[in-house]
TORPA-4810 file (N, C-alpha, C, O; in nm, 3 decimals):
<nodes>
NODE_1_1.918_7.408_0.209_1.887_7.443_0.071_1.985_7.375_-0.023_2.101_7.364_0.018_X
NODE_2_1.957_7.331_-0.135_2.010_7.324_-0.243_2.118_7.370_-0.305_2.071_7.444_-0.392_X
NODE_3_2.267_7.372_-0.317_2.352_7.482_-0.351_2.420_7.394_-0.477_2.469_7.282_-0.469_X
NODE_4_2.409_7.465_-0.574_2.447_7.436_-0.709_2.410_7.316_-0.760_2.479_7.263_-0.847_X
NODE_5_2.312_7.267_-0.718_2.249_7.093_-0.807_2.298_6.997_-0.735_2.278_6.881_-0.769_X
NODE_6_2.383_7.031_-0.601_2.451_6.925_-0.482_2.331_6.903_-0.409_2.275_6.994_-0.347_X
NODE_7_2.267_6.729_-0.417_2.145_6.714_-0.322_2.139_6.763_-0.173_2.246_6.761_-0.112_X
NODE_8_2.023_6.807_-0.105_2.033_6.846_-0.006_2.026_6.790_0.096_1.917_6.743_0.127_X
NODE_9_2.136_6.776_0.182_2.149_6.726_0.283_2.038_6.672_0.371_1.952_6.756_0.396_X
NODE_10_2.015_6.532_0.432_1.923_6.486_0.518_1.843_6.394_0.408_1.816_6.276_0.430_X
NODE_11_1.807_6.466_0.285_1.681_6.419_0.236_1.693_6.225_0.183_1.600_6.145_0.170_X
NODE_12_1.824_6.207_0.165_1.870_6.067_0.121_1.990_5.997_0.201_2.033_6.048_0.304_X
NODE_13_2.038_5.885_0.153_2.147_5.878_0.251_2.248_5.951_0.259_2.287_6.006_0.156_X
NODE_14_2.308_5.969_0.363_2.423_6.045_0.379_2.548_5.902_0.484_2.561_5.864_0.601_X
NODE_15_2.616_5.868_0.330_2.716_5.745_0.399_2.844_5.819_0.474_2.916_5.913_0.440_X
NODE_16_2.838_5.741_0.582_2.965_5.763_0.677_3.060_5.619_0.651_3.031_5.502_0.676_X
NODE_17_3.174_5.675_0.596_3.263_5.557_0.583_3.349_5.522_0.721_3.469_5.549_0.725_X
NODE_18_3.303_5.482_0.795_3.328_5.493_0.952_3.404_5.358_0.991_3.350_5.259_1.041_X
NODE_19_3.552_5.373_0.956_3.625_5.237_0.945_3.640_5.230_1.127_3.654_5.115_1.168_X
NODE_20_3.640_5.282_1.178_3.648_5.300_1.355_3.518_5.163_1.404_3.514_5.053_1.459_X
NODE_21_3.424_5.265_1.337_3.261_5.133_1.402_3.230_5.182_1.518_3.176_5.103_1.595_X
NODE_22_3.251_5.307_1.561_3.225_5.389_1.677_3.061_5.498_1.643_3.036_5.594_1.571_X
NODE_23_3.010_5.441_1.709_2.903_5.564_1.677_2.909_5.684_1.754_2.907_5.657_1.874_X
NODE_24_2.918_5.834_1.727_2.967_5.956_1.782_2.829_6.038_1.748_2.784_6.058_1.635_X
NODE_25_2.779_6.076_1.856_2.717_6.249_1.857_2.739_6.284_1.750_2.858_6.292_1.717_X
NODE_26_2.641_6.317_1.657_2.631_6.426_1.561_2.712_6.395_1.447_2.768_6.480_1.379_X
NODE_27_2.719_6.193_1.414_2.813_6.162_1.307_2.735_6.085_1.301_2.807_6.005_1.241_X
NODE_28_2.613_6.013_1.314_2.546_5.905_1.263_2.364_5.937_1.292_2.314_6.036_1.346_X
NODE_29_2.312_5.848_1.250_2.169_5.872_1.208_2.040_5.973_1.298_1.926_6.004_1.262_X
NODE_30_2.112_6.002_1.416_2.032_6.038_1.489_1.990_6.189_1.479_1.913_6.242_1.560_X
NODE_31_2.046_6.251_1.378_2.035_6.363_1.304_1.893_6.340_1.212_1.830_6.443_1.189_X
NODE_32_1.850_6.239_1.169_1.757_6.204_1.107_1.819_6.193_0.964_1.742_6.227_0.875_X
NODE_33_1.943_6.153_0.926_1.954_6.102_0.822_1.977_5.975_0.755_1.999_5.907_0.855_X
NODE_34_1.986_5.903_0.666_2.018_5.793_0.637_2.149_5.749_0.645_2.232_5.829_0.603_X
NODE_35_2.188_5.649_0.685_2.381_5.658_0.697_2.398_5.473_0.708_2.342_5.388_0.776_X
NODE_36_2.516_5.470_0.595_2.573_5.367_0.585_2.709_5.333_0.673_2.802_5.408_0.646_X
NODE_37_2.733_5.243_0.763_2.861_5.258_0.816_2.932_5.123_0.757_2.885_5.009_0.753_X
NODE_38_3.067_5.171_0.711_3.121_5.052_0.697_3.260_5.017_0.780_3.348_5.099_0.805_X
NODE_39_3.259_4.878_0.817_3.402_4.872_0.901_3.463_4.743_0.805_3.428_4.625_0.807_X
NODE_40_3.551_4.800_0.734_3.640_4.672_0.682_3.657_4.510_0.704_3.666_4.408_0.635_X
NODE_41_3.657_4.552_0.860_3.695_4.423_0.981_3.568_4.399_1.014_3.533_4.281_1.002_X
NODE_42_3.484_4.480_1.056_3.358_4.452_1.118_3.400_4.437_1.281_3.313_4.417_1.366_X
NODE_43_3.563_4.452_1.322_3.561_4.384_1.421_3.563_4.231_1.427_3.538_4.163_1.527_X
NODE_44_3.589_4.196_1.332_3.547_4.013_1.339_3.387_4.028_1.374_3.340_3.923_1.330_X
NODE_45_3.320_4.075_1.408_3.190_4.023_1.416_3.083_4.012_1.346_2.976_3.968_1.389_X
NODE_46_3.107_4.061_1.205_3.061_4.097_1.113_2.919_4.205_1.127_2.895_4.254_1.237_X
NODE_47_2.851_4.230_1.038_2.778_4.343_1.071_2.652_4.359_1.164_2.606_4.461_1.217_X
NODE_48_2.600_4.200_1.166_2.523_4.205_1.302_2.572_4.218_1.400_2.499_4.259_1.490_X
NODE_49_2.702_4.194_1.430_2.794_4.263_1.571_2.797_4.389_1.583_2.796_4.451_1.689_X
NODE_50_2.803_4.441_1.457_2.854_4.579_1.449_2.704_4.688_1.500_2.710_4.786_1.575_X
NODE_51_2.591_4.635_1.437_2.449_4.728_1.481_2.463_4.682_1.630_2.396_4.748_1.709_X
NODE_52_2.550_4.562_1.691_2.539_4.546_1.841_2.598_4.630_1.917_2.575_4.689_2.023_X
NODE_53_2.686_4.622_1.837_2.842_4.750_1.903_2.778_4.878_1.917_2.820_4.955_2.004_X
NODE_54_2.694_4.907_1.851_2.625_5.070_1.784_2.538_5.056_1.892_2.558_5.134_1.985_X
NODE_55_2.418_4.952_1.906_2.311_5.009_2.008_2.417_5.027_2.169_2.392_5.111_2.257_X
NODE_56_2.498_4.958_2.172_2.583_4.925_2.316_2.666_5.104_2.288_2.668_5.174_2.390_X
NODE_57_2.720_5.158_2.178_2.767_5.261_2.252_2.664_5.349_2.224_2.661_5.421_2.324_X
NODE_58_2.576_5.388_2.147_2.422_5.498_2.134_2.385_5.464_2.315_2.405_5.559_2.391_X
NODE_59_2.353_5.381_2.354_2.307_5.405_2.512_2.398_5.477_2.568_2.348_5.569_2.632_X
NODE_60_2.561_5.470_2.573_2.644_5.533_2.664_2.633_5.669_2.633_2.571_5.750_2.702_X
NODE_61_2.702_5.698_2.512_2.713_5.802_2.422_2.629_5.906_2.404_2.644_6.018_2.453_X
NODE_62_2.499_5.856_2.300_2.420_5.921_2.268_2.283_5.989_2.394_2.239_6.095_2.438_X
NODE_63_2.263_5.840_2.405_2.102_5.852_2.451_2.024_5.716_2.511_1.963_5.621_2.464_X
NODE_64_2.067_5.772_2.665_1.971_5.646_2.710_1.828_5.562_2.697_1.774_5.468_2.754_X
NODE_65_1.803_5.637_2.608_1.682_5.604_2.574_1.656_5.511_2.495_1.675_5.559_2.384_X
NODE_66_1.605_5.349_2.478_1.573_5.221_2.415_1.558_5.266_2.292_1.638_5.240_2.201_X
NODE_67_1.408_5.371_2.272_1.373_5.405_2.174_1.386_5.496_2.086_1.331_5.512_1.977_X
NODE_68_1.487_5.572_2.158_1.549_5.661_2.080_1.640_5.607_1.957_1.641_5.636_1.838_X
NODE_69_1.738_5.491_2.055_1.832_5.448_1.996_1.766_5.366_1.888_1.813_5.356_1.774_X
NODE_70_1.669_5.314_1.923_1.615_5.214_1.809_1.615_5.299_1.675_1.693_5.274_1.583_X
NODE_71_1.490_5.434_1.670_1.485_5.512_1.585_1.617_5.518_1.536_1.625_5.476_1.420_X
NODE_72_1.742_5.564_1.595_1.844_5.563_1.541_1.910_5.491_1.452_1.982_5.519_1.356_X
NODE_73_1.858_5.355_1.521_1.994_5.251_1.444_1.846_5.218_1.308_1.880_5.165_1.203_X
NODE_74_1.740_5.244_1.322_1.677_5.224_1.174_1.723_5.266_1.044_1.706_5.220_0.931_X
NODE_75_1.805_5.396_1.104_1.858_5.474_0.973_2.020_5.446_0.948_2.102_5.521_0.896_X
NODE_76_2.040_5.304_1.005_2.204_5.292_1.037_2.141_5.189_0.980_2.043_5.122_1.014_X
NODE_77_2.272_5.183_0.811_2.295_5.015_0.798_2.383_4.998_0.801_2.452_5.085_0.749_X
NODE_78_2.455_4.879_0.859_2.598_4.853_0.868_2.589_4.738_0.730_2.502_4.669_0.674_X
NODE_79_2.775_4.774_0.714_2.790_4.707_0.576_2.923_4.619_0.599_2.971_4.619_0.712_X
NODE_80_2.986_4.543_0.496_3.103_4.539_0.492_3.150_4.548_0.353_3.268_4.523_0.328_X
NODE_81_3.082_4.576_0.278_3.102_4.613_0.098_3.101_4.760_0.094_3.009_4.833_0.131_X
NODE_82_3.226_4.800_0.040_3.207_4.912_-0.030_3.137_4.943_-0.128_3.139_5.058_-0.172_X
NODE_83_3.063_4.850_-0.179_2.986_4.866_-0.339_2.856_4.889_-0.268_2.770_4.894_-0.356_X
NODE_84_2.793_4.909_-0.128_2.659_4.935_-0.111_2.698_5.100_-0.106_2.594_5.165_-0.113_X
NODE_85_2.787_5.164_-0.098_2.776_5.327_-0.118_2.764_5.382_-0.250_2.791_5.497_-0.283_X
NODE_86_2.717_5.277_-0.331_2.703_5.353_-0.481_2.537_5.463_-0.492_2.514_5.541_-0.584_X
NODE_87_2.471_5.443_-0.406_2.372_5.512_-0.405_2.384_5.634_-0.309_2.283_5.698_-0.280_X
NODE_88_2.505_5.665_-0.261_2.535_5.769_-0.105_2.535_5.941_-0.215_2.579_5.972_-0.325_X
NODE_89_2.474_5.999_-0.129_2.504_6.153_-0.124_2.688_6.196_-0.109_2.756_6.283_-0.165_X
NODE_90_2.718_6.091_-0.009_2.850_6.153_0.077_2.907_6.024_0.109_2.845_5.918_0.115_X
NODE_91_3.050_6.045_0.133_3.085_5.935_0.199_3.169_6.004_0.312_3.249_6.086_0.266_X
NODE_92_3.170_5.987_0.483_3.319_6.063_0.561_3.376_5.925_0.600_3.322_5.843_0.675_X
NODE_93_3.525_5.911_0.520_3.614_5.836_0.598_3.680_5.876_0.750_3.717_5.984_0.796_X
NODE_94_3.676_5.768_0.792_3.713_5.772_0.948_3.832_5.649_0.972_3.839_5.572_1.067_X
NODE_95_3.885_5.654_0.902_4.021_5.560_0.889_4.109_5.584_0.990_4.098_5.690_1.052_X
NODE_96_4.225_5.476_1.028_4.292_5.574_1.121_4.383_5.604_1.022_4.375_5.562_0.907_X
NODE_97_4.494_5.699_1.077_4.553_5.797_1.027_4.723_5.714_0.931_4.843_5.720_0.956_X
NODE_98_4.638_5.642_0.817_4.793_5.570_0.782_4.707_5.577_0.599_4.606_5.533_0.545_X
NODE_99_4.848_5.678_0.553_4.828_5.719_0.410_4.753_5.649_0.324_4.661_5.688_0.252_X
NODE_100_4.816_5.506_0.342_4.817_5.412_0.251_4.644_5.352_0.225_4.580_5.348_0.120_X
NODE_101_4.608_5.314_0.353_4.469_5.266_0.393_4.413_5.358_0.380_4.308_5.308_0.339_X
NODE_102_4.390_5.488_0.381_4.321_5.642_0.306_4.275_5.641_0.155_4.164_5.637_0.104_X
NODE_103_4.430_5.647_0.093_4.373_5.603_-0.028_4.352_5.541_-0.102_4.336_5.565_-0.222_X
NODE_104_4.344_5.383_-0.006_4.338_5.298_-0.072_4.134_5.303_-0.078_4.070_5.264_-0.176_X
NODE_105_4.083_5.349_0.027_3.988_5.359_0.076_3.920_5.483_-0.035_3.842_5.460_-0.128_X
NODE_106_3.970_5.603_0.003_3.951_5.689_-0.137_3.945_5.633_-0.354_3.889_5.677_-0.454_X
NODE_107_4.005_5.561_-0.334_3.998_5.547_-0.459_3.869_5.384_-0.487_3.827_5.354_-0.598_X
NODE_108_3.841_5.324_-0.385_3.762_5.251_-0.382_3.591_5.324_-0.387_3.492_5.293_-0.453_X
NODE_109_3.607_5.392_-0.322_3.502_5.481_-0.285_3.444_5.582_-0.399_3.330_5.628_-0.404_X
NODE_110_3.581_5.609_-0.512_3.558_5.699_-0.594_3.524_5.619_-0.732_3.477_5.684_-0.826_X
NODE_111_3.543_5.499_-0.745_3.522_5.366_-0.805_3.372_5.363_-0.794_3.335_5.370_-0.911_X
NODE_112_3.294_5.357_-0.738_3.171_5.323_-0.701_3.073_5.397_-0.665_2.960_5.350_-0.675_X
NODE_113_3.090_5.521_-0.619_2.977_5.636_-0.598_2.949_5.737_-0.733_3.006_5.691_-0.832_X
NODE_114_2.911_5.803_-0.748_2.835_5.845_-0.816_2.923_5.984_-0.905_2.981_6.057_-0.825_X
NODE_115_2.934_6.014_-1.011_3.005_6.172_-1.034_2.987_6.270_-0.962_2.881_6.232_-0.913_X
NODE_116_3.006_6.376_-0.910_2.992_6.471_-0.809_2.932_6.467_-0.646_2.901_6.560_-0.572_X
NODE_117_2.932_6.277_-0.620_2.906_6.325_-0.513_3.024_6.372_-0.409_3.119_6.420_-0.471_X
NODE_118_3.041_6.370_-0.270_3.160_6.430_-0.167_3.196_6.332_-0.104_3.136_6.245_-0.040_X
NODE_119_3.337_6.359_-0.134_3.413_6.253_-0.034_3.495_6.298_0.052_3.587_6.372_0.017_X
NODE_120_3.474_6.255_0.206_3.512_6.397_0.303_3.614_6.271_0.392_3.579_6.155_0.416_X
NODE_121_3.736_6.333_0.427_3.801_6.263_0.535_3.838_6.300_0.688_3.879_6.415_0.701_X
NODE_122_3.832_6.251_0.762_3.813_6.262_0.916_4.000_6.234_0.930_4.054_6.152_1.004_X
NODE_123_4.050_6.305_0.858_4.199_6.289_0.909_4.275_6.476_1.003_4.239_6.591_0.978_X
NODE_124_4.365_6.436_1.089_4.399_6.564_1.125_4.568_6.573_1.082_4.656_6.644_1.131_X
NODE_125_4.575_6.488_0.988_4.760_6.484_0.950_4.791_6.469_0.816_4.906_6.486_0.775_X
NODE_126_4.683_6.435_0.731_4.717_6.356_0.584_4.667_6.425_0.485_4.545_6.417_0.469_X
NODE_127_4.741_6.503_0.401_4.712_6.646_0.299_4.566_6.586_0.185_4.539_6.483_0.124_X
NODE_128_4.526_6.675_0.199_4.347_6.665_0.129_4.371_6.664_0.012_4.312_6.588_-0.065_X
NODE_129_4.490_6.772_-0.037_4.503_6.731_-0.195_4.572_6.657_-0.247_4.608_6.670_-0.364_X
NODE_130_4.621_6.521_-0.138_4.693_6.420_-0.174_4.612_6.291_-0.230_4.628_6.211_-0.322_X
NODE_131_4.472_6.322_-0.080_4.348_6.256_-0.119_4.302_6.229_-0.224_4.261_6.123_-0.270_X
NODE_132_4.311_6.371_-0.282_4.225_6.443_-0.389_4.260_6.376_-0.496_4.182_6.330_-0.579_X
NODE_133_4.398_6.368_-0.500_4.500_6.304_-0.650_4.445_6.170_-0.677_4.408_6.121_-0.783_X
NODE_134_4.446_6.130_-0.575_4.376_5.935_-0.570_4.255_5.940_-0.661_4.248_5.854_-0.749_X
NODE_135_4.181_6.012_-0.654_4.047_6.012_-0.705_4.032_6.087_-0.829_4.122_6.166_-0.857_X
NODE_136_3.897_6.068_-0.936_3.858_6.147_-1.051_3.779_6.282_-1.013_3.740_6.368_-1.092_X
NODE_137_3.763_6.281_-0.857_3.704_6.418_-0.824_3.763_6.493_-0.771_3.688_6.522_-0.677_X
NODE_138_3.895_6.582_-0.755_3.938_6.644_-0.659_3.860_6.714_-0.606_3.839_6.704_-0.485_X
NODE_139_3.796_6.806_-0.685_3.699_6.953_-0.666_3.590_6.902_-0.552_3.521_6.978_-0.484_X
NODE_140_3.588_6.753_-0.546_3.426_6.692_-0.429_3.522_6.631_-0.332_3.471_6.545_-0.260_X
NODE_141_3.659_6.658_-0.310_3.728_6.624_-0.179_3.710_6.709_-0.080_3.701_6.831_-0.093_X
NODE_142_3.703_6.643_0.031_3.765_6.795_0.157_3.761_6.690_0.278_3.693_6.588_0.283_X
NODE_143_3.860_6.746_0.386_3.863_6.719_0.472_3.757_6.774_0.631_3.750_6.897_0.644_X
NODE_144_3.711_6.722_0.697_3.599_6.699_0.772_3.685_6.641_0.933_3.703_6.521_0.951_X
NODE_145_3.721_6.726_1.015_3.825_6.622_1.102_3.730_6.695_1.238_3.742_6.811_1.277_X
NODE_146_3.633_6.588_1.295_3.560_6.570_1.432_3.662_6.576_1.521_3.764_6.513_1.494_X
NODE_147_3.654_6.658_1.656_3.743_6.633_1.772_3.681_6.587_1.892_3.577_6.605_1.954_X
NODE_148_3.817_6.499_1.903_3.772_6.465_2.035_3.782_6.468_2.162_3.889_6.505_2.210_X
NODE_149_3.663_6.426_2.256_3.558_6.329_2.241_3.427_6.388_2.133_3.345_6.475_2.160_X
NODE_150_3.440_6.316_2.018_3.325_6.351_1.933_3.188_6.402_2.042_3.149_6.516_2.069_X
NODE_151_3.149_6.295_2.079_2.987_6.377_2.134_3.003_6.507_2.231_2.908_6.583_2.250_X
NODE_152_3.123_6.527_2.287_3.175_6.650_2.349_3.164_6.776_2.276_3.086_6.871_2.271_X
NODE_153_3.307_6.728_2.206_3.328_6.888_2.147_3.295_6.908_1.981_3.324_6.847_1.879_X
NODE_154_3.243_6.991_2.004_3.172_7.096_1.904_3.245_7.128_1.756_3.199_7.132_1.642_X
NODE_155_3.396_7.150_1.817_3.428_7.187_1.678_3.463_7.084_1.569_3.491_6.968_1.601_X
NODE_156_3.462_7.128_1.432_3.514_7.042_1.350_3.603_7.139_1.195_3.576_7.244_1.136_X
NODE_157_3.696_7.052_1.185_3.759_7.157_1.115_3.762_7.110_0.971_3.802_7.003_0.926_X
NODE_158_3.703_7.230_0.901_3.662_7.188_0.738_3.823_7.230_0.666_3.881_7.336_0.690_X
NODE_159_3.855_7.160_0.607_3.969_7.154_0.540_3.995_7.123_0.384_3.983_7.008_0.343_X
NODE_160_4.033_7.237_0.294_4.001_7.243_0.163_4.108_7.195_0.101_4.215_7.229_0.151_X
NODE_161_4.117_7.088_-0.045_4.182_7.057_-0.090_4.274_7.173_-0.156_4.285_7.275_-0.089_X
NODE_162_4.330_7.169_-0.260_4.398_7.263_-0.345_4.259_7.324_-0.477_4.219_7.429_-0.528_X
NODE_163_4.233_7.186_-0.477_4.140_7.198_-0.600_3.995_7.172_-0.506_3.913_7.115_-0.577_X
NODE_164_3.956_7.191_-0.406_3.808_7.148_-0.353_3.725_7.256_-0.397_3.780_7.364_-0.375_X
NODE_165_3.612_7.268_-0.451_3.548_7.353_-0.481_3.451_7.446_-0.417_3.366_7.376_-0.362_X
NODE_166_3.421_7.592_-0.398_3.345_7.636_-0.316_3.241_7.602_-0.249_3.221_7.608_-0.128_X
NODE_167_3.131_7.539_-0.393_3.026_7.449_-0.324_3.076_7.376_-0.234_3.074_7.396_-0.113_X
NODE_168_3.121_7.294_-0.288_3.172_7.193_-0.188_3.175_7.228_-0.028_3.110_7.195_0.072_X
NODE_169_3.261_7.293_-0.051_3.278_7.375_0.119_3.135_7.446_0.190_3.108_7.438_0.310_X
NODE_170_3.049_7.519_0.083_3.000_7.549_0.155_2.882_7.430_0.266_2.839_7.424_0.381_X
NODE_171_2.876_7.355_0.139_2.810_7.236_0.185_2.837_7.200_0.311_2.773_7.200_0.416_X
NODE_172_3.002_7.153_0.262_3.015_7.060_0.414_2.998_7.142_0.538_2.989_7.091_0.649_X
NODE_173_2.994_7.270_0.516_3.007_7.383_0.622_2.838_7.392_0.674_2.797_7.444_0.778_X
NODE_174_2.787_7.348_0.604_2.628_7.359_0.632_2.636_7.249_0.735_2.615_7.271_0.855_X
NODE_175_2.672_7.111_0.679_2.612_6.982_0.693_2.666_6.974_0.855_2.614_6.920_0.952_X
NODE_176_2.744_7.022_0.847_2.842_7.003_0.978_2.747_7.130_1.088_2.737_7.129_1.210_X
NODE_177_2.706_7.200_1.017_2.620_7.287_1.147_2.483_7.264_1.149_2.400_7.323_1.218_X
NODE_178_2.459_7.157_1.053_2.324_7.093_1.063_2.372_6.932_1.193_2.300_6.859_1.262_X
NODE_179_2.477_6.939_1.179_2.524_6.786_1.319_2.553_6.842_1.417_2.610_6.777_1.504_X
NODE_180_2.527_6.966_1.437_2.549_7.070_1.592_2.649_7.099_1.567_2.679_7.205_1.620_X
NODE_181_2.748_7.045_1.492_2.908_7.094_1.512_2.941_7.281_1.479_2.840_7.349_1.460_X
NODE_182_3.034_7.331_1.475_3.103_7.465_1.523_3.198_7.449_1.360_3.317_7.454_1.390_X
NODE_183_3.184_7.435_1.222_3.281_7.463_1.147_3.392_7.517_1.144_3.356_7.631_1.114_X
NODE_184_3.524_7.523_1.155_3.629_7.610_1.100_3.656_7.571_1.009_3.649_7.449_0.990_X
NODE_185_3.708_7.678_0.888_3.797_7.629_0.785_3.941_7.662_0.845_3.966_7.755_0.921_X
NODE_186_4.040_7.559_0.793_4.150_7.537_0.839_4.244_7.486_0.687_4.184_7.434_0.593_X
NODE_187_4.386_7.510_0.683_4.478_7.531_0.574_4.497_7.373_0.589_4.499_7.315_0.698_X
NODE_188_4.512_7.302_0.441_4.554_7.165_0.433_4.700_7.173_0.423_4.778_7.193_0.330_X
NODE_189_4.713_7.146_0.573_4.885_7.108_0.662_4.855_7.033_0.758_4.754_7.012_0.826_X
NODE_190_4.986_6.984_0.754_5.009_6.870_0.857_5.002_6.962_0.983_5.057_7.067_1.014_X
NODE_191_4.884_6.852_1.063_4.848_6.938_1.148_4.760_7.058_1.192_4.735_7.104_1.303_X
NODE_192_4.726_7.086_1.088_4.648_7.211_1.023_4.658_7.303_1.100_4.606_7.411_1.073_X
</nodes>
């Protein structure tokens, strides 16, 4: 459902800022949503490598199935511009865990998407309302941190800025039990 004029999940894209290039259970299209992945590097292979990389781990990972995966990667575009997420619902960074490349990534991201949409980070060490500061939205920050092995385990821990806003949360708290995942909310600390 709809919660406070925040579009509803599934119905448009939902971008994964997925600087890894790993496709995970219950973090990319096979949910039936639309999803942008972007990898900075591409890996050197640029983004036709990258939908290669994706069908090569969706068989291990996901689903042995040809056609499953196909369906899948239809709703997967790989990018290497941050300026194709100006049309995203969401963006989840998946950076690895170094401040600097966060928000450098955050404030690029907040540059180019839309007023109120969510910008969620996949960090388990780097304070949400530090995130938050980088950007003109604090209140549409929150942290989103998948464990791993993503297609394994279940939980994921929702993590609120200082200033993240209820909607907000409840959202991501939906979206995340709409990807099978197990929500907790958890205190923005190192470490949480």
């Amino acid at each position: 459902s709809e919660l406070s004029g925040l579009p509803k999940y599934g119905g448009g894209k939902l971008a994964k800022e997925q600087m890894l290039g790993s496709p995970k259970k219950g973090t990319t299209g096979e949910d039936g949503s639309r999803s942008i992945i972007c990898s900075v590097k591409a890996h050197g292979t640029g983004t036709n490598g990258l939908q290669h990389r994706f069908r090569e781990c969706m068989m291990i990972h996901i689903s042995p199935d040809p056609n499953a995966v196909e369906q899948t990667l239809g709703r997967i575009r790989a990018t290497d511009r941050i300026e194709d997420f100006k049309d995203c619902q969401m963006a989840i960074e998946a950076a690895t865990e170094n401040v600097d490349l966060k928000l450098e990534i955050f404030r690029k991201l907040d540059a180019v998407m839309p007023d109120g949409t969510m910008l969620a980070s996949n960090t388990s060490s780097i304070s949400i309302t530090r995130m938050a500061a980088a950007t003109k939205r604090p209140a549409h920050v929150i942290g989103m941190h998948f464990m791993n092995p993503v297609p394994v385990m279940k939980l994921v821990e929702i993590i609120r800025g200082y200033n993240t806003s209820d909607v907000v949360t409840a959202t991501i708290m939906e979206l995340s039990k709409n990807l099978g995942k197990v929500p907790v909310e958890v205190n923005d600390y190192p470490g949480f």
